[in-house]
Backbone atoms as SQL, in Angstrom:
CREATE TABLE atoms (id INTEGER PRIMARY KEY, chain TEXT, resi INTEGER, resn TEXT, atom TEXT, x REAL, y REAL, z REAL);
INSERT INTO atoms VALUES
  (1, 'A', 1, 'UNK', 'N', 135.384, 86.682, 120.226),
  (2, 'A', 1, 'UNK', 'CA', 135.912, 88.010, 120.017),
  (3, 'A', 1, 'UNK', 'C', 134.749, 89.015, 120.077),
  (4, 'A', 2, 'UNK', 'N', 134.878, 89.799, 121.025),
  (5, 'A', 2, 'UNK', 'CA', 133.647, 90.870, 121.123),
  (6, 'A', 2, 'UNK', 'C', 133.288, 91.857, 120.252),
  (7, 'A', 3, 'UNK', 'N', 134.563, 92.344, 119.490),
  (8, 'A', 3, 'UNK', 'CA', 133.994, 92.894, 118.215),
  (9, 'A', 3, 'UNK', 'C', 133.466, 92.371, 117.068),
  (10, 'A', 4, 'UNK', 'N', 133.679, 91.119, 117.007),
  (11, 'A', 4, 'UNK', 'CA', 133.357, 90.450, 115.738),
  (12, 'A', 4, 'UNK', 'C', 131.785, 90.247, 115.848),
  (13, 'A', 5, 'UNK', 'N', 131.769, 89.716, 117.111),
  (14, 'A', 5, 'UNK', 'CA', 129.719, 89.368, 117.988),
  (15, 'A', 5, 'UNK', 'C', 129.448, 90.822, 117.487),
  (16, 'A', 6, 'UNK', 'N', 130.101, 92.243, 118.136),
  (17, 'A', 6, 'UNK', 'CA', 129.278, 93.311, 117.914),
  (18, 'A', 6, 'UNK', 'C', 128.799, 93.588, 116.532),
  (19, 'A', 7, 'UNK', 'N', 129.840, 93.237, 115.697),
  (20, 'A', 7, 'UNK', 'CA', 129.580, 93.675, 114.403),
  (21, 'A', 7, 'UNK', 'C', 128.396, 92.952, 113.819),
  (22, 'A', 8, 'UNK', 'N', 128.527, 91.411, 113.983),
  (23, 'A', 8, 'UNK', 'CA', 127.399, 90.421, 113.395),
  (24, 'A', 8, 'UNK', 'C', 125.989, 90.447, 114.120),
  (25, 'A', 9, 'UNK', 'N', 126.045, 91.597, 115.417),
  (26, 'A', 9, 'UNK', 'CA', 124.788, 91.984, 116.100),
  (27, 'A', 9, 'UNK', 'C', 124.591, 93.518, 115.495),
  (28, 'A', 10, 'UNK', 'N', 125.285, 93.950, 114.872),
  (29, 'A', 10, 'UNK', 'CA', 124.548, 95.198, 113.965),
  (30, 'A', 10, 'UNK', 'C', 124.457, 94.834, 112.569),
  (31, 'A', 11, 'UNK', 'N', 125.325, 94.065, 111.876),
  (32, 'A', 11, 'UNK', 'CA', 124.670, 93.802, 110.651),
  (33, 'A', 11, 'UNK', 'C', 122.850, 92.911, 111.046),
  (34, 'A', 12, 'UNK', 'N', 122.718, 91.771, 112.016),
  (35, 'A', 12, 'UNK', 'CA', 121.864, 91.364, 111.751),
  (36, 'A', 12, 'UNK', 'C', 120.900, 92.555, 112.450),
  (37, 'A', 13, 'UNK', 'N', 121.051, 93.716, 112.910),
  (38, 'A', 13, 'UNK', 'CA', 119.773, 94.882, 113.125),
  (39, 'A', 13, 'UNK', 'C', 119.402, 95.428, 112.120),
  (40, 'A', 14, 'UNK', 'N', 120.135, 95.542, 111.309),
  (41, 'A', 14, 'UNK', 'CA', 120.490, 96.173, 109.933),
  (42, 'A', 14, 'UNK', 'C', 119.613, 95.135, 109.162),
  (43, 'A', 15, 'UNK', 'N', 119.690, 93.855, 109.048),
  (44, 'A', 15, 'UNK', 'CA', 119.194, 93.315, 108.317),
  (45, 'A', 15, 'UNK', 'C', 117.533, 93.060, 108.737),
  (46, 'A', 16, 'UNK', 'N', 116.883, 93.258, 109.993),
  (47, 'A', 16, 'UNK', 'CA', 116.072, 93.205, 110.620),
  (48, 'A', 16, 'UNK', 'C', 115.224, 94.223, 110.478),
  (49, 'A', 17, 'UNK', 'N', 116.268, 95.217, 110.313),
  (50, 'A', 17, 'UNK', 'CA', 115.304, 96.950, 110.152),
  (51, 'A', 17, 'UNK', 'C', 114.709, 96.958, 108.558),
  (52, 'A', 18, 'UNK', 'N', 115.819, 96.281, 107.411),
  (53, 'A', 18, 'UNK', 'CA', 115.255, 96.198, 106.432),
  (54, 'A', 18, 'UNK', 'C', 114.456, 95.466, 105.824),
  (55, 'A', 19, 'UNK', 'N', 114.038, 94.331, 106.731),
  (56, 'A', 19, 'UNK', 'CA', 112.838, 93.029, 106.345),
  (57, 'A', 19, 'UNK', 'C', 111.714, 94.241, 106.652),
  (58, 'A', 20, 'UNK', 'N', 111.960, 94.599, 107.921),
  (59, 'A', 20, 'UNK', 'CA', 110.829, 95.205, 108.532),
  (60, 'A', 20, 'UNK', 'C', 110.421, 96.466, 107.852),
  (61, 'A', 21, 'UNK', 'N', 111.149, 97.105, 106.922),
  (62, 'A', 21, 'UNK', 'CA', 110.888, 98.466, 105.996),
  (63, 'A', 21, 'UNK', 'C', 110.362, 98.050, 105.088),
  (64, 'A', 22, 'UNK', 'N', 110.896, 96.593, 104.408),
  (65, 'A', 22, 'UNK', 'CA', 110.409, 96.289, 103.188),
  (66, 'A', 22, 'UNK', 'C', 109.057, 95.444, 103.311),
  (67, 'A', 23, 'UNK', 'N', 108.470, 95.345, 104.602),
  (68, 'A', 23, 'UNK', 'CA', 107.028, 94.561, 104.525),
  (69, 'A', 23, 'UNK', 'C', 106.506, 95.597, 104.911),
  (70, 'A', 24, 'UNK', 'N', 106.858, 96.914, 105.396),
  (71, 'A', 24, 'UNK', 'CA', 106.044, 98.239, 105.751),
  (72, 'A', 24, 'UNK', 'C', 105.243, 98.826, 104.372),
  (73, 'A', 25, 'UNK', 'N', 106.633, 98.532, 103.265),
  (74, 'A', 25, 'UNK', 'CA', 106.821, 99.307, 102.424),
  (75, 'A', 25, 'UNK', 'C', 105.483, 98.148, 101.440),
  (76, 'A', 26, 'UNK', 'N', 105.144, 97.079, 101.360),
  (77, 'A', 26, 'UNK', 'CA', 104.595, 95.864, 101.012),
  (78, 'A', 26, 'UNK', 'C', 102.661, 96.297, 100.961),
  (79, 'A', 27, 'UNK', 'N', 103.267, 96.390, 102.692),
  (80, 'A', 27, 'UNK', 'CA', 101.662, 96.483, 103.016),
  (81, 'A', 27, 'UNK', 'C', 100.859, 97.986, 102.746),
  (82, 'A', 28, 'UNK', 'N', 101.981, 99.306, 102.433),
  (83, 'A', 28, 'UNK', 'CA', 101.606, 100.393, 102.320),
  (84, 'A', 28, 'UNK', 'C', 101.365, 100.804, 100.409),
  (85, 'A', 29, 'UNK', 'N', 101.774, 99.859, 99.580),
  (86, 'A', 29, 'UNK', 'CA', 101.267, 99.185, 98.274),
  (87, 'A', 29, 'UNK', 'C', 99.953, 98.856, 98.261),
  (88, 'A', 30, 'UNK', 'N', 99.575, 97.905, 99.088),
  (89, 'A', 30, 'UNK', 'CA', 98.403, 97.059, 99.106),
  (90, 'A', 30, 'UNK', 'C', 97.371, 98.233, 99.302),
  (91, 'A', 31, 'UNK', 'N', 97.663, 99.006, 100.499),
  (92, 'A', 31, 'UNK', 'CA', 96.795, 99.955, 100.915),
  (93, 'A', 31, 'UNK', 'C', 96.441, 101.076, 99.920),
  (94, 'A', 32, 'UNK', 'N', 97.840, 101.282, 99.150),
  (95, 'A', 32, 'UNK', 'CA', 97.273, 102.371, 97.943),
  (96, 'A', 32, 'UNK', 'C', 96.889, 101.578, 96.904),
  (97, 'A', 33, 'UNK', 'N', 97.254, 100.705, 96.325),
  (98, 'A', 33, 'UNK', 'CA', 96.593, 100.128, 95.114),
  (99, 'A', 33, 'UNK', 'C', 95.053, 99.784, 95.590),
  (100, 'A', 34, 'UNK', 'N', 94.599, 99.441, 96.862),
  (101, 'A', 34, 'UNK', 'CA', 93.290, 98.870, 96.919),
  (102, 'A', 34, 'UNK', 'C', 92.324, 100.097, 97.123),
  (103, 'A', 35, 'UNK', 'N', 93.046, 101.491, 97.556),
  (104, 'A', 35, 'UNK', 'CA', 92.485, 103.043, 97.586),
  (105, 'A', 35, 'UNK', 'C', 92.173, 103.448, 95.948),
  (106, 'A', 36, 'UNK', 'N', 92.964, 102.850, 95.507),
  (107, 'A', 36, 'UNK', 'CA', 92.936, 103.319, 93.919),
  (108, 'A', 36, 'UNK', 'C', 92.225, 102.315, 93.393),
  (109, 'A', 37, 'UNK', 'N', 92.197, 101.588, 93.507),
  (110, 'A', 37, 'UNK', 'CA', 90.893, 100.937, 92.736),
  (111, 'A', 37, 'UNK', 'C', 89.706, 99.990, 93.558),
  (112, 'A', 38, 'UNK', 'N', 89.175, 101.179, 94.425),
  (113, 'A', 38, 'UNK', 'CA', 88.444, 100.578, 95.532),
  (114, 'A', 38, 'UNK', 'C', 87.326, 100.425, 94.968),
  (115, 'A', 39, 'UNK', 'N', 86.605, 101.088, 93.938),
  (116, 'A', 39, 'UNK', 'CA', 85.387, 100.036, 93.195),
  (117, 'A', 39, 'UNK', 'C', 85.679, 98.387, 93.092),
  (118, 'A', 40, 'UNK', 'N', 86.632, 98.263, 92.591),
  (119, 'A', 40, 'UNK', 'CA', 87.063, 96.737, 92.117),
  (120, 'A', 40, 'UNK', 'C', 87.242, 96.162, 93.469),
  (121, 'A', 41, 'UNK', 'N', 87.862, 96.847, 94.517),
  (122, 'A', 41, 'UNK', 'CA', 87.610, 96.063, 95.687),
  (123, 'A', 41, 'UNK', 'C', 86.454, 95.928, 96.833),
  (124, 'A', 42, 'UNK', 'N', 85.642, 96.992, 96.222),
  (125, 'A', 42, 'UNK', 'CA', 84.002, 96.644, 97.271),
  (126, 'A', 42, 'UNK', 'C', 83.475, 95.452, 96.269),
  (127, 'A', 43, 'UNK', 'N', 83.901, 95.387, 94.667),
  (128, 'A', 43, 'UNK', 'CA', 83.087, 93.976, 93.934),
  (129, 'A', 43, 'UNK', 'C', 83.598, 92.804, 95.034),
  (130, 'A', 44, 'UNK', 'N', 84.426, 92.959, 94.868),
  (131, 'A', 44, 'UNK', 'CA', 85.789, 91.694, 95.392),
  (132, 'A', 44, 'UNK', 'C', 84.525, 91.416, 96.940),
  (133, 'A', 45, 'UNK', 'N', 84.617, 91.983, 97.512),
  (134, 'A', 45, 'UNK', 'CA', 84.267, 91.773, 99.229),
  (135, 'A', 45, 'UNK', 'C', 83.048, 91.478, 98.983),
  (136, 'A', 46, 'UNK', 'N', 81.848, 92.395, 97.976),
  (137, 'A', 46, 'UNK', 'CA', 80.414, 92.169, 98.321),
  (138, 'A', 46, 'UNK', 'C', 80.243, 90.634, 97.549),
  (139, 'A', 47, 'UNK', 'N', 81.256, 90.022, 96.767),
  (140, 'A', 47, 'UNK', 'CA', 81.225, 88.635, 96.021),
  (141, 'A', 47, 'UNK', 'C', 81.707, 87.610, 96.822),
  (142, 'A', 48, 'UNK', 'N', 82.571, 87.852, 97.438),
  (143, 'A', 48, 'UNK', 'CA', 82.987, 86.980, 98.308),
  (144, 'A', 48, 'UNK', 'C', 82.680, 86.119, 99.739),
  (145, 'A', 49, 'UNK', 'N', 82.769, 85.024, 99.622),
  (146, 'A', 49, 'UNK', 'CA', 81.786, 84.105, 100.396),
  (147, 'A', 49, 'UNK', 'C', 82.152, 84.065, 101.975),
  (148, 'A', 50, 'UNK', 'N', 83.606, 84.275, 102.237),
  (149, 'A', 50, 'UNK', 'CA', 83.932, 84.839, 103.799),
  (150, 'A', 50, 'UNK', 'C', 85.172, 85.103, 103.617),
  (151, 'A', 51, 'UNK', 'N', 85.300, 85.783, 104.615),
  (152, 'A', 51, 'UNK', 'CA', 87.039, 86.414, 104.891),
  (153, 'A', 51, 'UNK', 'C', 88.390, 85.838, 104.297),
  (154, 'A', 52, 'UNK', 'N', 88.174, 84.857, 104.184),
  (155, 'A', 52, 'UNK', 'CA', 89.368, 83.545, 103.811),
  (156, 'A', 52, 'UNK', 'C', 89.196, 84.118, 102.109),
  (157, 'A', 53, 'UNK', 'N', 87.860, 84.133, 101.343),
  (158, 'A', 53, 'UNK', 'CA', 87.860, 84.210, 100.139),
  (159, 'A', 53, 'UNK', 'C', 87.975, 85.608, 99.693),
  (160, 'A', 54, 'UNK', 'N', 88.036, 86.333, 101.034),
  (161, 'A', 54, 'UNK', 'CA', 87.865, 87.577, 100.143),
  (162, 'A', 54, 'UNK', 'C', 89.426, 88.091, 99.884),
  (163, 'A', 55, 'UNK', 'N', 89.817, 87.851, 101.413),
  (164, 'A', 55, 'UNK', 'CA', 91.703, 87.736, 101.219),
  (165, 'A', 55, 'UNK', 'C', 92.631, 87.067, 99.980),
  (166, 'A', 56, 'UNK', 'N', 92.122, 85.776, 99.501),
  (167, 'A', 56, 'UNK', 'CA', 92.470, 85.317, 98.592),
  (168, 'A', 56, 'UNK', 'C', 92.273, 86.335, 97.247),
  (169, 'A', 57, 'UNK', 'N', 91.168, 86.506, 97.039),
  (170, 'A', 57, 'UNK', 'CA', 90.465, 87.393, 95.698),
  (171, 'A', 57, 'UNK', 'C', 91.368, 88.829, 95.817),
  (172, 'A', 58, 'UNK', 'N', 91.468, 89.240, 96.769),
  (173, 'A', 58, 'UNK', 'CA', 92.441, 90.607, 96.928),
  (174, 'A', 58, 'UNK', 'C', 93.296, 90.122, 96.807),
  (175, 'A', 59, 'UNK', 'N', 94.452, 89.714, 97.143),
  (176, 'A', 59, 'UNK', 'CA', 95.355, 89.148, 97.033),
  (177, 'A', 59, 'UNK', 'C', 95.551, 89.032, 95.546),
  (178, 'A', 60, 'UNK', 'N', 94.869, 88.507, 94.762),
  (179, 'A', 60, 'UNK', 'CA', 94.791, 88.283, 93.160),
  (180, 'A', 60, 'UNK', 'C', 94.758, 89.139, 92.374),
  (181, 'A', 61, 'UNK', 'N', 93.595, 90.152, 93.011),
  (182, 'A', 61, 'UNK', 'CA', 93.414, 90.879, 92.275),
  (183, 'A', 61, 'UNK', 'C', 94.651, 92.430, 92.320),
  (184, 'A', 62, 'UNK', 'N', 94.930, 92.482, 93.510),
  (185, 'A', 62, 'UNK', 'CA', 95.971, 93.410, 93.843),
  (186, 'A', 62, 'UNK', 'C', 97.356, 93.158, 93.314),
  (187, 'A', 63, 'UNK', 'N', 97.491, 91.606, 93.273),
  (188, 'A', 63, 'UNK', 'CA', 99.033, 91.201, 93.227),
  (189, 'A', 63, 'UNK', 'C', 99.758, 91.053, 94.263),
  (190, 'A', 64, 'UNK', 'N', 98.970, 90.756, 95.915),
  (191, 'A', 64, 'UNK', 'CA', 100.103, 91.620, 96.871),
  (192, 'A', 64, 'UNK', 'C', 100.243, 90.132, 97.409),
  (193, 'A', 65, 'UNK', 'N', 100.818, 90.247, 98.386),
  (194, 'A', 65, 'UNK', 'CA', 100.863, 89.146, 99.872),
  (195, 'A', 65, 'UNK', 'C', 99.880, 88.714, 100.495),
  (196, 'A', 66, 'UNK', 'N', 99.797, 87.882, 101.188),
  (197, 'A', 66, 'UNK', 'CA', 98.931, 87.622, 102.193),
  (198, 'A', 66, 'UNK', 'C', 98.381, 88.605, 103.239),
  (199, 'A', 67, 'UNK', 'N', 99.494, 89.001, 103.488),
  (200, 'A', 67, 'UNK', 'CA', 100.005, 90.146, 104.629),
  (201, 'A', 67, 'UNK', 'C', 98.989, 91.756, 104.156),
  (202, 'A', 68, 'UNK', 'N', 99.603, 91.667, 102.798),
  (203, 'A', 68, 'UNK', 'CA', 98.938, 93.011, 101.778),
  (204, 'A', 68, 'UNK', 'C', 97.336, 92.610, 102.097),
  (205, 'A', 69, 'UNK', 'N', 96.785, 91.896, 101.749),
  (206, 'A', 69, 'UNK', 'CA', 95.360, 91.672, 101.122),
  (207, 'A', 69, 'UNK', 'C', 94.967, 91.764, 103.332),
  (208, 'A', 70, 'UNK', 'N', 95.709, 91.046, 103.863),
  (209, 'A', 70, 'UNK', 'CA', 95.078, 91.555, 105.299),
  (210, 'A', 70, 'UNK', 'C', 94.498, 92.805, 105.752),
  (211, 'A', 71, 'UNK', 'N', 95.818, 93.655, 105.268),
  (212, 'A', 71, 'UNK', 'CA', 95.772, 94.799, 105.405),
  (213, 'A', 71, 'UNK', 'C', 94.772, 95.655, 104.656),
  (214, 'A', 72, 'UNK', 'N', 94.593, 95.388, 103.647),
  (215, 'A', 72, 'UNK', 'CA', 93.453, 95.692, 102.847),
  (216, 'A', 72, 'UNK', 'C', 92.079, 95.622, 103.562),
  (217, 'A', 73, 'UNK', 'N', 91.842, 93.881, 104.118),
  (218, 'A', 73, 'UNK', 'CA', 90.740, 93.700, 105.010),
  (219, 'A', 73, 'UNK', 'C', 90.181, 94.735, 106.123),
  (220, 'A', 74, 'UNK', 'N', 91.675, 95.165, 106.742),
  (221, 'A', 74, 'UNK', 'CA', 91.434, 95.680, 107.593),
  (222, 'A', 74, 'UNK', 'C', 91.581, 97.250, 107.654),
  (223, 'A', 75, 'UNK', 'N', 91.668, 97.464, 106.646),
  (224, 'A', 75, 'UNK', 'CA', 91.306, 99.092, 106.015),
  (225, 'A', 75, 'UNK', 'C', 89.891, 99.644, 106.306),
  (226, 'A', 76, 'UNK', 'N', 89.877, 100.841, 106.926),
  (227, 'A', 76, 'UNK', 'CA', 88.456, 101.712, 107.956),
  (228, 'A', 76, 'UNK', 'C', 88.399, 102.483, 106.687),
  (229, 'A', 77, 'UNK', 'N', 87.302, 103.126, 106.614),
  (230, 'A', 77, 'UNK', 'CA', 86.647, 103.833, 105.395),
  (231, 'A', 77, 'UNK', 'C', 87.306, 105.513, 105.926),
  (232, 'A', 78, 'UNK', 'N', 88.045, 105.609, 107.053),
  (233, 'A', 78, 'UNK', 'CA', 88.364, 106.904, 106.977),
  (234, 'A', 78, 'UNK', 'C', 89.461, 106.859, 106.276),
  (235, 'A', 79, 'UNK', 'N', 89.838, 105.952, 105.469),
  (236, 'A', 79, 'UNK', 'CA', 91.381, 106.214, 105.139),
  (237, 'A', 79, 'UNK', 'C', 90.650, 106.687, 103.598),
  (238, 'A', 80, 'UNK', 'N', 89.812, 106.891, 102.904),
  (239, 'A', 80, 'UNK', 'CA', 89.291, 106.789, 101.767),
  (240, 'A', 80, 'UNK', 'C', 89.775, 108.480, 101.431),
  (241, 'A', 81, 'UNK', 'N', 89.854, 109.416, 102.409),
  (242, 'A', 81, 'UNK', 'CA', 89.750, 110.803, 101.728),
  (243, 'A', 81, 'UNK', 'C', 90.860, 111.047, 101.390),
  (244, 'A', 82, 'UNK', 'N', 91.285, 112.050, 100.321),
  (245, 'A', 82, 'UNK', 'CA', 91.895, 112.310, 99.710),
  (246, 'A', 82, 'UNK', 'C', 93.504, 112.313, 100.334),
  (247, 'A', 83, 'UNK', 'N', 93.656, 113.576, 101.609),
  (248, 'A', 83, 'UNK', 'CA', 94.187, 113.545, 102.220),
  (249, 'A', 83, 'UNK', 'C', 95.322, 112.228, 102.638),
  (250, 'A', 84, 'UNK', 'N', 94.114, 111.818, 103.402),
  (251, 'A', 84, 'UNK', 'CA', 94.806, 110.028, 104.167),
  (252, 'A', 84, 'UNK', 'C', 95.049, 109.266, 103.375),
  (253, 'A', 85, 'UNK', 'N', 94.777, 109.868, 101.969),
  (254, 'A', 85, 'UNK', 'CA', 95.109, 108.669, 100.803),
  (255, 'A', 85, 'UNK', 'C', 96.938, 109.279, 100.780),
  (256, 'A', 86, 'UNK', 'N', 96.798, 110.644, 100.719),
  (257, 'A', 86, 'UNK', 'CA', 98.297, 111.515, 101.038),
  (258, 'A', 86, 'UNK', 'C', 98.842, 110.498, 101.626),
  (259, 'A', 87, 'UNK', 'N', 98.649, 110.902, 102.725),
  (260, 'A', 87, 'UNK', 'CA', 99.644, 110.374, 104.210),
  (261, 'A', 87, 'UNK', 'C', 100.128, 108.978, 103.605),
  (262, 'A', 88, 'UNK', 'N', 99.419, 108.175, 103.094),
  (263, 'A', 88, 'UNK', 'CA', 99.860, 106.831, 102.726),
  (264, 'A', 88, 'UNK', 'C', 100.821, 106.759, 102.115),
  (265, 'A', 89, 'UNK', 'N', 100.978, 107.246, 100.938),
  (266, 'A', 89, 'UNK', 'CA', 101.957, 107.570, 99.375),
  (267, 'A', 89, 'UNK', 'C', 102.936, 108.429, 100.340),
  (268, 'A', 90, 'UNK', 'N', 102.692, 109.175, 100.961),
  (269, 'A', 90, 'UNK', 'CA', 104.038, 110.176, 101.601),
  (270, 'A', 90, 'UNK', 'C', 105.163, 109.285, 102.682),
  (271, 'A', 91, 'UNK', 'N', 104.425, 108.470, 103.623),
  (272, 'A', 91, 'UNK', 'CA', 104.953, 107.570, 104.574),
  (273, 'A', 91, 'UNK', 'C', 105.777, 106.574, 103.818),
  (274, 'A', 92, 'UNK', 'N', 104.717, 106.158, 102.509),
  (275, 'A', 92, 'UNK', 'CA', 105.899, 105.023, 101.641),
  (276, 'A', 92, 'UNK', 'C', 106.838, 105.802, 101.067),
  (277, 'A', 93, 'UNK', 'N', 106.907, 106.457, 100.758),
  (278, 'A', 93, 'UNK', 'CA', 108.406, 107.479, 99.815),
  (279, 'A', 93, 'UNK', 'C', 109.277, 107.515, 101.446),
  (280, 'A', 94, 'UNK', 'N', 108.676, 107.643, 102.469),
  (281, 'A', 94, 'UNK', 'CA', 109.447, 108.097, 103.527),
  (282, 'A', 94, 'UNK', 'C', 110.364, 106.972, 103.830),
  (283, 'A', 95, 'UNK', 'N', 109.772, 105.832, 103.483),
  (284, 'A', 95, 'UNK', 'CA', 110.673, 104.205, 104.227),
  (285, 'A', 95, 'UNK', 'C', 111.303, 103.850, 102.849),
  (286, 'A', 96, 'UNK', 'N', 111.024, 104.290, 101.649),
  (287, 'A', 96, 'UNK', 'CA', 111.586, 103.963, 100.412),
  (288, 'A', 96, 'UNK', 'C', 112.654, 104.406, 100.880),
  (289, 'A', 97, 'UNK', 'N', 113.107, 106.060, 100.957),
  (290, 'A', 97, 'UNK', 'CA', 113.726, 106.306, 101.278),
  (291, 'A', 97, 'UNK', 'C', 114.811, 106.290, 102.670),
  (292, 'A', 98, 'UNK', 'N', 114.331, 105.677, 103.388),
  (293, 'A', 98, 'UNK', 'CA', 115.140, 104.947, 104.708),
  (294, 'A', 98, 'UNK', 'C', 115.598, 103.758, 104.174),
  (295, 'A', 99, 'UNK', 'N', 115.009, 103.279, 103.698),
  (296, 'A', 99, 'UNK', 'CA', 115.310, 101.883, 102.510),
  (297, 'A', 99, 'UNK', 'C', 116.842, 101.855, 102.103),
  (298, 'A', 100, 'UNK', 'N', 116.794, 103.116, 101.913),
  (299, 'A', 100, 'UNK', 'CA', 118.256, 103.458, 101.439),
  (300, 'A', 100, 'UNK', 'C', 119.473, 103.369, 101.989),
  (301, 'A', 101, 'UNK', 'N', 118.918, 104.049, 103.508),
  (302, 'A', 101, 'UNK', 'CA', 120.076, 104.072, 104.465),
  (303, 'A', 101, 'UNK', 'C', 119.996, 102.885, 105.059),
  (304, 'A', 102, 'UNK', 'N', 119.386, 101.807, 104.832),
  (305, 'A', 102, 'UNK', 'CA', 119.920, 100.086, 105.355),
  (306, 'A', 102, 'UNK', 'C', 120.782, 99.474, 104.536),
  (307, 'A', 103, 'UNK', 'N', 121.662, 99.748, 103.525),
  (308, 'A', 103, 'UNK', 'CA', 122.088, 99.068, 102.613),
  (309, 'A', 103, 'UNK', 'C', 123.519, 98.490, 103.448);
């Protein structure tokens, strides 16, 4: 039945858009909690014995994912100013709020 396929091909977009908001929403945590307490995370990196350990130690110390503490890794020092610390916190309220309209 072609409507029934259509329907179970927009719920599962629906359900696809919201995995994908809610690991946006995951990794854009990681990025502000590790902005906010980025002393504790230059200890974390300048202690840590290679990439594998430092991911782990973030990861711990943040609370986040795997995924989170990557993202962390791979955080550029321009994101540090005040501003781009903005943009971060503003983009997550933005998918929080799209968050909404996947229900």
């Amino acid at each position: 039945n072609p409507a029934v396929t259509s329907g179970q091909e927009e719920i599962d977009e629906v359900v696809a858009r919201r995995r994908s908001n809610d690991e946006h929403v995951r990794i854009l945590d990681a990025l502000d909690s590790a902005l906010t307490r980025r002393q504790e995370v230059m200890g974390v990196l300048e202690d840590s014995v290679d990439v594998d350990d430092a991911r782990l130690r973030l990861a711990q110390l943040l609370q986040v994912e795997e995924v989170g503490a990557t993202a962390v890794l791979d955080l550029q020092f321009r994101r540090l100013p005040v501003r781009e610390r903005q943009k971060i916190s503003e983009r997550r309220a933005e998918l929080l709020a799209e968050r909404e309209t996947l229900i």
